[in-house]
FIKOLZA-1660 file (N, C-alpha, C; in steps of 0.1 Angstrom, whole numbers, plus 5000, padded with zeros to 4 digits):
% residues 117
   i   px   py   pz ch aa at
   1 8915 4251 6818  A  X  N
   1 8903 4258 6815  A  X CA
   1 8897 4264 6828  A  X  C
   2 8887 4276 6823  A  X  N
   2 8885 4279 6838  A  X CA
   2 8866 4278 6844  A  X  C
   3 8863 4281 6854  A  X  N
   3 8846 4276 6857  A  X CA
   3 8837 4284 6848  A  X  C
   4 8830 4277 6839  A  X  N
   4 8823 4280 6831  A  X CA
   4 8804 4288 6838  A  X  C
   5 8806 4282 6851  A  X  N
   5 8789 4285 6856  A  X CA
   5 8784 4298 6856  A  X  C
   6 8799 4309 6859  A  X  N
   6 8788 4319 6859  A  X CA
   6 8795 4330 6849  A  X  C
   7 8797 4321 6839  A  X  N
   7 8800 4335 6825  A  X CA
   7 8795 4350 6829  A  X  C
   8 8783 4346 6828  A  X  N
   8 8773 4361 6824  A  X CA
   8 8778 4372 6835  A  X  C
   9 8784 4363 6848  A  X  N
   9 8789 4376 6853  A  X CA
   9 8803 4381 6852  A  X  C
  10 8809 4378 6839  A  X  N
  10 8817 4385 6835  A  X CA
  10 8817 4397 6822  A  X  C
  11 8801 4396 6819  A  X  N
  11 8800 4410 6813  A  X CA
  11 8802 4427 6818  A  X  C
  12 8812 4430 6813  A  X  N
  12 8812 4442 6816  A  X CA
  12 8829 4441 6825  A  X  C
  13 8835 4432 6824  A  X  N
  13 8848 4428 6830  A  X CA
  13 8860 4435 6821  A  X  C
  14 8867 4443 6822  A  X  N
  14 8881 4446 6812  A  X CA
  14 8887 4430 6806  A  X  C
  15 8888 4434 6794  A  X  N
  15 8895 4421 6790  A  X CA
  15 8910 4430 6787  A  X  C
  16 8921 4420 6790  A  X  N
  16 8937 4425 6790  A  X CA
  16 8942 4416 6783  A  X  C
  17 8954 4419 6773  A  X  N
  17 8961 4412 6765  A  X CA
  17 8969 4401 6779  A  X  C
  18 8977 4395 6767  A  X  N
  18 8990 4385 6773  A  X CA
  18 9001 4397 6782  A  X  C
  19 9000 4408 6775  A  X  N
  19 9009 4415 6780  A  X CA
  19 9007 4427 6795  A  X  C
  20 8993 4425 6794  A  X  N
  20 8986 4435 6808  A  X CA
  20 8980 4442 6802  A  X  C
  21 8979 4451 6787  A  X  N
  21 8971 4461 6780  A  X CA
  21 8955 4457 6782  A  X  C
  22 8952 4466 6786  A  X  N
  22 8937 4465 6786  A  X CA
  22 8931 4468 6772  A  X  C
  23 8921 4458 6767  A  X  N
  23 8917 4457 6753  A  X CA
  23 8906 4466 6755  A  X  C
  24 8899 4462 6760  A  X  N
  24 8880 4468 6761  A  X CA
  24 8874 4461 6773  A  X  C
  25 8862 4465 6772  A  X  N
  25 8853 4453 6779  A  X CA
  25 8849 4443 6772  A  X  C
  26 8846 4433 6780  A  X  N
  26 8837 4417 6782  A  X CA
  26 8823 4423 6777  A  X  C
  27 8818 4421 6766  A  X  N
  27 8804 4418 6763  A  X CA
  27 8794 4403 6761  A  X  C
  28 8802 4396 6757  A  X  N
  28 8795 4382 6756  A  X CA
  28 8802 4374 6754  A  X  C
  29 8799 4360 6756  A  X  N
  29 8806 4351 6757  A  X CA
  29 8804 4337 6744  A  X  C
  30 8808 4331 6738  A  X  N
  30 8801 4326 6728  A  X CA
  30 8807 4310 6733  A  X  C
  31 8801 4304 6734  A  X  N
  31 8805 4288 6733  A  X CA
  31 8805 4280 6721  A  X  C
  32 8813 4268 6723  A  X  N
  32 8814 4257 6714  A  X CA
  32 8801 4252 6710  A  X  C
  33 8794 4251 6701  A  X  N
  33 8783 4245 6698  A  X CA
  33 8783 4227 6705  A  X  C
  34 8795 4221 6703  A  X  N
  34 8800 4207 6707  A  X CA
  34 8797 4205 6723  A  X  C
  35 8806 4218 6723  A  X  N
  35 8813 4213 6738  A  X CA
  35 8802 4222 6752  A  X  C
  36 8797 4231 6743  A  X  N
  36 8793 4240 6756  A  X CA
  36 8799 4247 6761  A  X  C
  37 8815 4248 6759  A  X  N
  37 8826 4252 6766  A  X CA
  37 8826 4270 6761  A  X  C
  38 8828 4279 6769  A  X  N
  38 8838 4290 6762  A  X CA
  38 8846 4289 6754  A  X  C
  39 8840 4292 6744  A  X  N
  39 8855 4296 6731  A  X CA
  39 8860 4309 6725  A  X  C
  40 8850 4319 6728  A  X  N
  40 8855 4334 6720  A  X CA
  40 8844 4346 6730  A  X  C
  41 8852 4352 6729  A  X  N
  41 8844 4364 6735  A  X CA
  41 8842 4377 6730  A  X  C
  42 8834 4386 6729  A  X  N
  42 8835 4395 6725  A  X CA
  42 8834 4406 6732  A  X  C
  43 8845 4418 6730  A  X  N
  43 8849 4424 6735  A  X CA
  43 8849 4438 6730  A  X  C
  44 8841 4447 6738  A  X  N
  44 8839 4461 6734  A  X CA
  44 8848 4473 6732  A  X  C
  45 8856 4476 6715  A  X  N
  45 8864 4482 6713  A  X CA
  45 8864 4496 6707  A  X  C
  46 8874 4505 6707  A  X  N
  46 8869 4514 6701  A  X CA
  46 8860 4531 6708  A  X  C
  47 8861 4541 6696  A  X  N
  47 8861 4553 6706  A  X CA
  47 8847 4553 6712  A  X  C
  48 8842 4561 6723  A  X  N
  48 8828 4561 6726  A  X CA
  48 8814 4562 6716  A  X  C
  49 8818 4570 6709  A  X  N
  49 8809 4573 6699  A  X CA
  49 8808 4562 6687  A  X  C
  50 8818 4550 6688  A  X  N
  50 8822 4545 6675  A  X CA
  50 8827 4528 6680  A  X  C
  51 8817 4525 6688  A  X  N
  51 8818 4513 6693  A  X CA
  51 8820 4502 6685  A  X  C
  52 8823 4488 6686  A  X  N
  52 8825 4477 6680  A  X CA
  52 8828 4467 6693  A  X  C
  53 8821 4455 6677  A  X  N
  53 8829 4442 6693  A  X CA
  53 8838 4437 6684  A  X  C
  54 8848 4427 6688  A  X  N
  54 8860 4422 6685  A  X CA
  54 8858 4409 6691  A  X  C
  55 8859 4397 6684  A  X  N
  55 8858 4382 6686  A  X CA
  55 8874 4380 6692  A  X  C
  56 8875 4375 6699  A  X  N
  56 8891 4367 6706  A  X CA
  56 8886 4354 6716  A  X  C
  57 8895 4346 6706  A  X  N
  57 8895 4336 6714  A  X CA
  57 8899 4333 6731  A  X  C
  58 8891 4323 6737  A  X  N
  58 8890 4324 6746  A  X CA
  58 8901 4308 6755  A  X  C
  59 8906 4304 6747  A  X  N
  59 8919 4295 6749  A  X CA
  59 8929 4298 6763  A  X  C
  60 8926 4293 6772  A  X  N
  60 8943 4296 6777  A  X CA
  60 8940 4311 6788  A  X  C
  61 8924 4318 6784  A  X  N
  61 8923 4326 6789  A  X CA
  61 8921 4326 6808  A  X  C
  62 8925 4334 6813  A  X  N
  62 8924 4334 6835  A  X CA
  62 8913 4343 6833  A  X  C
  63 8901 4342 6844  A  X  N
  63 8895 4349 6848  A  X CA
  63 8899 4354 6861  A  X  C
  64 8903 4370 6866  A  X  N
  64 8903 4372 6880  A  X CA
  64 8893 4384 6886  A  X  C
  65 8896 4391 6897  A  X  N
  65 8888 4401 6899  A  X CA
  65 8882 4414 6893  A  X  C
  66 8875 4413 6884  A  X  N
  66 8870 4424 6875  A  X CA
  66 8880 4422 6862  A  X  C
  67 8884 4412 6859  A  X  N
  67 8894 4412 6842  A  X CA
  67 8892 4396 6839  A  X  C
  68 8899 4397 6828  A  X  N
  68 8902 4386 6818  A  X CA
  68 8909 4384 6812  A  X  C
  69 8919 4378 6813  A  X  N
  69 8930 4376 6806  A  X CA
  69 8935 4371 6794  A  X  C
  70 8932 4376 6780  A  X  N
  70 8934 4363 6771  A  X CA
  70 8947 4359 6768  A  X  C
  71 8951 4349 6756  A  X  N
  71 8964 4351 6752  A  X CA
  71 8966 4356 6741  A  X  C
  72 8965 4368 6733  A  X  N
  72 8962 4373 6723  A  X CA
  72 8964 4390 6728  A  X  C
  73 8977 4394 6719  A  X  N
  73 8981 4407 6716  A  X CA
  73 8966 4419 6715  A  X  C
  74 8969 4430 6722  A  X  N
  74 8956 4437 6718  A  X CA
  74 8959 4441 6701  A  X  C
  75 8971 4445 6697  A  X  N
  75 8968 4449 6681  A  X CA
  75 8959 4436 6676  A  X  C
  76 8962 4423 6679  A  X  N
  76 8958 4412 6675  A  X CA
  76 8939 4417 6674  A  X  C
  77 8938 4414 6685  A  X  N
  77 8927 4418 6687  A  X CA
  77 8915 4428 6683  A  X  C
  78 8921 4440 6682  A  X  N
  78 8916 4449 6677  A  X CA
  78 8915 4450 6662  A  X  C
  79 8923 4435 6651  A  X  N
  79 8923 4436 6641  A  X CA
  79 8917 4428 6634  A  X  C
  80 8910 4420 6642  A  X  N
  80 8901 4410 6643  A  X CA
  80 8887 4411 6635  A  X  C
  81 8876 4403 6637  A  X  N
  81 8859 4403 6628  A  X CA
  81 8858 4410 6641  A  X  C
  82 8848 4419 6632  A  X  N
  82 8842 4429 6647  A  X CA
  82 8825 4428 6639  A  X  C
  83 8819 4426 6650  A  X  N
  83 8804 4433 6643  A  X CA
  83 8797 4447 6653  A  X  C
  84 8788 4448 6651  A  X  N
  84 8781 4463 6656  A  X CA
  84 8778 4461 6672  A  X  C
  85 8775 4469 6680  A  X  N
  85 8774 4464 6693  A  X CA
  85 8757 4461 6690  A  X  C
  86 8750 4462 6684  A  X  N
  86 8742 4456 6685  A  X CA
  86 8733 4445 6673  A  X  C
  87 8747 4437 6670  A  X  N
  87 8745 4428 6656  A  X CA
  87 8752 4414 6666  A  X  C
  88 8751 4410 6654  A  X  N
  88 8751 4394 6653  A  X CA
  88 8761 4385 6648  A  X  C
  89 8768 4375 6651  A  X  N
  89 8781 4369 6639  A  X CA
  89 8769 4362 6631  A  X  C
  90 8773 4365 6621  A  X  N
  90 8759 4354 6608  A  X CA
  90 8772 4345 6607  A  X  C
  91 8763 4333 6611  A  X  N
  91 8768 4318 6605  A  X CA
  91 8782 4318 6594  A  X  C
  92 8774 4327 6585  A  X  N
  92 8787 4327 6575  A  X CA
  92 8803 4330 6573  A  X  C
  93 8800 4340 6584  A  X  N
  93 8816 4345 6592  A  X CA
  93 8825 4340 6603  A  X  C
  94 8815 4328 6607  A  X  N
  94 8822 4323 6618  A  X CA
  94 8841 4321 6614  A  X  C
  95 8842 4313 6599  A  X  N
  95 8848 4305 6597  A  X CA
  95 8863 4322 6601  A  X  C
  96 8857 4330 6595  A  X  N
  96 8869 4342 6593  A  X CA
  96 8874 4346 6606  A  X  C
  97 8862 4346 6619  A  X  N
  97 8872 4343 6633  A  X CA
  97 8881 4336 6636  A  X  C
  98 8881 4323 6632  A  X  N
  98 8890 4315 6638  A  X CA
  98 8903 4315 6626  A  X  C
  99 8900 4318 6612  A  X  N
  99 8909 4318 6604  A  X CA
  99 8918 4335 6610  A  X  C
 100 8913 4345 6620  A  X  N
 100 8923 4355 6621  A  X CA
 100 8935 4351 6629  A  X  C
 101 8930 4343 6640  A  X  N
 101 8932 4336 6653  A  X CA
 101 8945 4322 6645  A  X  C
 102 8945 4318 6633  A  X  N
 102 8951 4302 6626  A  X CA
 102 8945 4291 6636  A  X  C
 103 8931 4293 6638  A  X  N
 103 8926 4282 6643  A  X CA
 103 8918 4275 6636  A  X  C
 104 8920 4266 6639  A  X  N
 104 8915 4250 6628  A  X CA
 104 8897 4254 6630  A  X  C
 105 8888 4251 6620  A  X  N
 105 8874 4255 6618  A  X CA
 105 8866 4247 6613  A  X  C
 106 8859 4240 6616  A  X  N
 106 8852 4226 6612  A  X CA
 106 8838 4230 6617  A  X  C
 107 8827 4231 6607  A  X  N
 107 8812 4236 6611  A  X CA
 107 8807 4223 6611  A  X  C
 108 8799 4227 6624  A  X  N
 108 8790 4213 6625  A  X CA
 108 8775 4210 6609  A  X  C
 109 8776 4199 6608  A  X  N
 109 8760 4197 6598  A  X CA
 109 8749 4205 6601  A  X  C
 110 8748 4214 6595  A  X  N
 110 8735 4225 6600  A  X CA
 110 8731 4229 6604  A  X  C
 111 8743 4233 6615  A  X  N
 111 8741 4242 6622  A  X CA
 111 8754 4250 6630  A  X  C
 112 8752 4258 6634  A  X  N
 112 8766 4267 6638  A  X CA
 112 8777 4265 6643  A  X  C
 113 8789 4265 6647  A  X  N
 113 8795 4266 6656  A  X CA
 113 8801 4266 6671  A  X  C
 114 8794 4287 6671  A  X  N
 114 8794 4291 6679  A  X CA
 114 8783 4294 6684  A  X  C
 115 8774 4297 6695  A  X  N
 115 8766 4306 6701  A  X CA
 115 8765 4313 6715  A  X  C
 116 8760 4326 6718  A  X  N
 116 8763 4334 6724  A  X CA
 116 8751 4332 6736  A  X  C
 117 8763 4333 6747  A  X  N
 117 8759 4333 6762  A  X CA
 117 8754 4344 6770  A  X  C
% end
């Protein structure tokens, strides 16, 4: 895993597939409700006029100089739960991120999963 202290200054960072394709930008960071940890990030896709974010997990991911590396294909990515650049994941859809991703999804008692950094 990598140092969690200063997320926020990776908004605005190119995020790059496993393979070097550059997906979009870094817009937010969403953590583990549990852990605190980084788990998904969202990432700014799509044409200028026709923006979206794109949830990808954040597993396994390097941070280095102005990027981010996930482990996740950009088609992966770009085919992903997207919401509006200026919306919200509702609670309800959490579960459909991690089910794009075949990751295991267990919501905590009443409250969310994820929230955003």
């Amino acid at each position: 895993m990598f140092e969690t202290e200063n997320i926020r200054e990776w908004r605005g960072h190119d995020v790059i597939d496993v393979d070097g394709n550059k997906i979009g930008e870094l817009e937010a960071v969403y953590v583990d409700t549990d852990t605190d940890q980084p788990s998904f990030a969202t990432i700014r896709i799509g044409l200028p006029t026709r923006h979206r974010l794109a949830f990808a997990p954040l597993t396994g991911a390097t941070v280095g100089p102005g990027y981010v590396r996930i482990q996740h294909a950009k088609k992966q990515v770009k085919d992903a739960p997207t919401i509006d650049t200026d919306g919200e994941l509702p609670a309800g859809d959490e579960e459909a991120v991690f089910a794009h991703y075949g990751l295991p999804y267990e919501a905590p008692a009443n409250r969310r999963r994820l929230a955003r950094r």
